[in-house]
C-alpha positions in Angstrom: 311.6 278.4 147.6 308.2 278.7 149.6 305.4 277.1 148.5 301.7 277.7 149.7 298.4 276.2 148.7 295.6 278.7 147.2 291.8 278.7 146.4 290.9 281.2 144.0 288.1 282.0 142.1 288.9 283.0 138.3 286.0 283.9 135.8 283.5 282.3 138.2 285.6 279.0 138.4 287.2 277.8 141.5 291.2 276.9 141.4 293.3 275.6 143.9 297.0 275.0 143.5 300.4 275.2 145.5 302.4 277.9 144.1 305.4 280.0 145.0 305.3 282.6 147.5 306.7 284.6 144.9 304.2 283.8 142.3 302.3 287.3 141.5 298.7 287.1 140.0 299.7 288.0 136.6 302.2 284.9 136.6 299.2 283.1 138.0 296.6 283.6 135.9 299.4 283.2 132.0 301.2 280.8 133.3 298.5 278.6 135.7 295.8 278.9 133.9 296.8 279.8 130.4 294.7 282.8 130.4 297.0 284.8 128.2 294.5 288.0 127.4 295.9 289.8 130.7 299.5 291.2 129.6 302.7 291.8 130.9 303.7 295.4 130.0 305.9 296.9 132.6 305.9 294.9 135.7 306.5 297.4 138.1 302.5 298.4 138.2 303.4 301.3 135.7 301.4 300.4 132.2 298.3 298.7 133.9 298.7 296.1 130.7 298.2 293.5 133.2 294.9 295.3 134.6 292.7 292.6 136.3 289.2 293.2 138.8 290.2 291.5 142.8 286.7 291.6 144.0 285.4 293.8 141.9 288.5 296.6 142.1 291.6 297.5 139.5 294.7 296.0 140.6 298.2 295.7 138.7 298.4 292.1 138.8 302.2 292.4 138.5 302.3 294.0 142.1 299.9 291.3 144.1 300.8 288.2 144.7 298.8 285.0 143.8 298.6 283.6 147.5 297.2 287.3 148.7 294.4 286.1 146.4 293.3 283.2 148.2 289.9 283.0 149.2 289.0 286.1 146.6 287.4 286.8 143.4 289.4 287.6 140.2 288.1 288.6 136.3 290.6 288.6 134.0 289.2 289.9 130.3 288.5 286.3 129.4 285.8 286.7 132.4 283.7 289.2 130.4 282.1 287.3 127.9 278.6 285.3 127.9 278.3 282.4 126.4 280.2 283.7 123.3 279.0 287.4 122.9 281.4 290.7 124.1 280.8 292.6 126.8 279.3 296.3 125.9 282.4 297.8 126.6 284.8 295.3 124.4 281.9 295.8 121.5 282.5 299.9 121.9 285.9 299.4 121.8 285.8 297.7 118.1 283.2 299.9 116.9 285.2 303.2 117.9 288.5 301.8 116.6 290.0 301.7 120.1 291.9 298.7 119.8 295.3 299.4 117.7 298.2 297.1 118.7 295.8 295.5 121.6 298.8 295.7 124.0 297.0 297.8 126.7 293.4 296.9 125.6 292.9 294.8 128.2 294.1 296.7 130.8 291.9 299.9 129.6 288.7 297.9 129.2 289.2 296.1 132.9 289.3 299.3 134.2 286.6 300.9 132.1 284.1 298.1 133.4 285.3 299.2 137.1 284.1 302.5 136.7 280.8 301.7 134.9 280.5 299.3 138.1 280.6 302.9 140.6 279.6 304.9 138.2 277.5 303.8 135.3 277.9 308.0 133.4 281.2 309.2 134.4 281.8 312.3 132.6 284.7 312.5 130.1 287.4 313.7 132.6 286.2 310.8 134.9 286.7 308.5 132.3 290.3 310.0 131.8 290.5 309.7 135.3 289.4 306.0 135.5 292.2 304.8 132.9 295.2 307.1 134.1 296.8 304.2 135.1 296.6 302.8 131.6 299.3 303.6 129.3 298.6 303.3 125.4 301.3 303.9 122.9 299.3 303.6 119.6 296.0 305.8 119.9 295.8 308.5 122.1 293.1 308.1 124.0 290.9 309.7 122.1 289.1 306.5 120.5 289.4 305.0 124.3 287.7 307.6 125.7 284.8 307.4 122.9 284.4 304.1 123.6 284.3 303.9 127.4 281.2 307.0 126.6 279.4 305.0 124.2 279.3 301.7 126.0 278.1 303.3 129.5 275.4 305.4 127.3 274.5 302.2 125.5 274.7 300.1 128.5 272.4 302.8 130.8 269.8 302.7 127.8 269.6 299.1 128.1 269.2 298.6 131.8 266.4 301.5 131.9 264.5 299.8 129.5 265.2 296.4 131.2 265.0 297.5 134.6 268.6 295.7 135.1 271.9 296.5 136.3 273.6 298.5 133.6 277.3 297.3 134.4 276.5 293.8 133.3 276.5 293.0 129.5 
């Protein structure tokens, strides 16, 4: 088996390790790194479980692998916190009851924080739009959806009043 060395950045930290070729970024980041919060779902790029931001973008992390990472940025949910306190969009999703079994929570909010990143209020079909590629078995979106809303209004408050950028928490 092939073996290359990779420098990636995780969370804002710096890694560097020789992995397989056939390593994929989700392997990467569970089984390297023992960041566990990213999950395993499908692993054919179906679920979007293992939903992760590659310089600032959704990707599967099932379908890319770890050494087409090199020299990039990667936030995995773990990422999204500062120093101890949820990001808006984790917050909405606990104060709208999004989070049931927390299998594809992850996944949804990753891609949630994408969208606030392009566009800080999407309407409700953007929204569905956003997370199509996020399948949840326990709430039917509806709570999601709410949640994704509330923390881009929340989040577009804030920044007006603080002049900052409202995608960050």
């Amino acid at each position: 088996m092939e073996a290359v060395r990779v420098r990636i950045t995780i969370n804002g930290d710096e890694y560097v390790r020789t992995v397989p070729t056939s390593m994929t970024l989700l392997q990467f980041v569970r089984d390297e790194l023992d960041l566990t919060g990213t999950k395993e779902g499908c692993g054919k790029g179906e679920c979007g479980a293992c939903t992760v931001l590659l310089d600032g973008a959704p990707v599967n992390s099932c379908l890319i692998f770890a050494y087409q990472c090199a020299g990039r940025s990667v936030i995995t949910i773990e990422g999204l916190s500062r120093d101890g306190a949820l990001h808006p969009v984790q917050e909405a999703f606990m104060r709208h009851g999004a989070v049931q079994c927390g299998f594809c929570t992850p996944g949804m909010i990753m891609s949630a924080i994408a969208l606030l990143a392009s566009n800080p209020l999407p309407t409700q079909a953007q929204i569905r739009e956003a997370i199509s590629g996020n399948l949840c078995r326990c709430t039917g979106y509806k709570a999601i959806i709410e949640s994704i809303d509330d923390a881009a209004r929340r989040m577009a408050g804030w920044a007006t009043a603080h002049g900052a950028d409202a995608t960050q928490g």
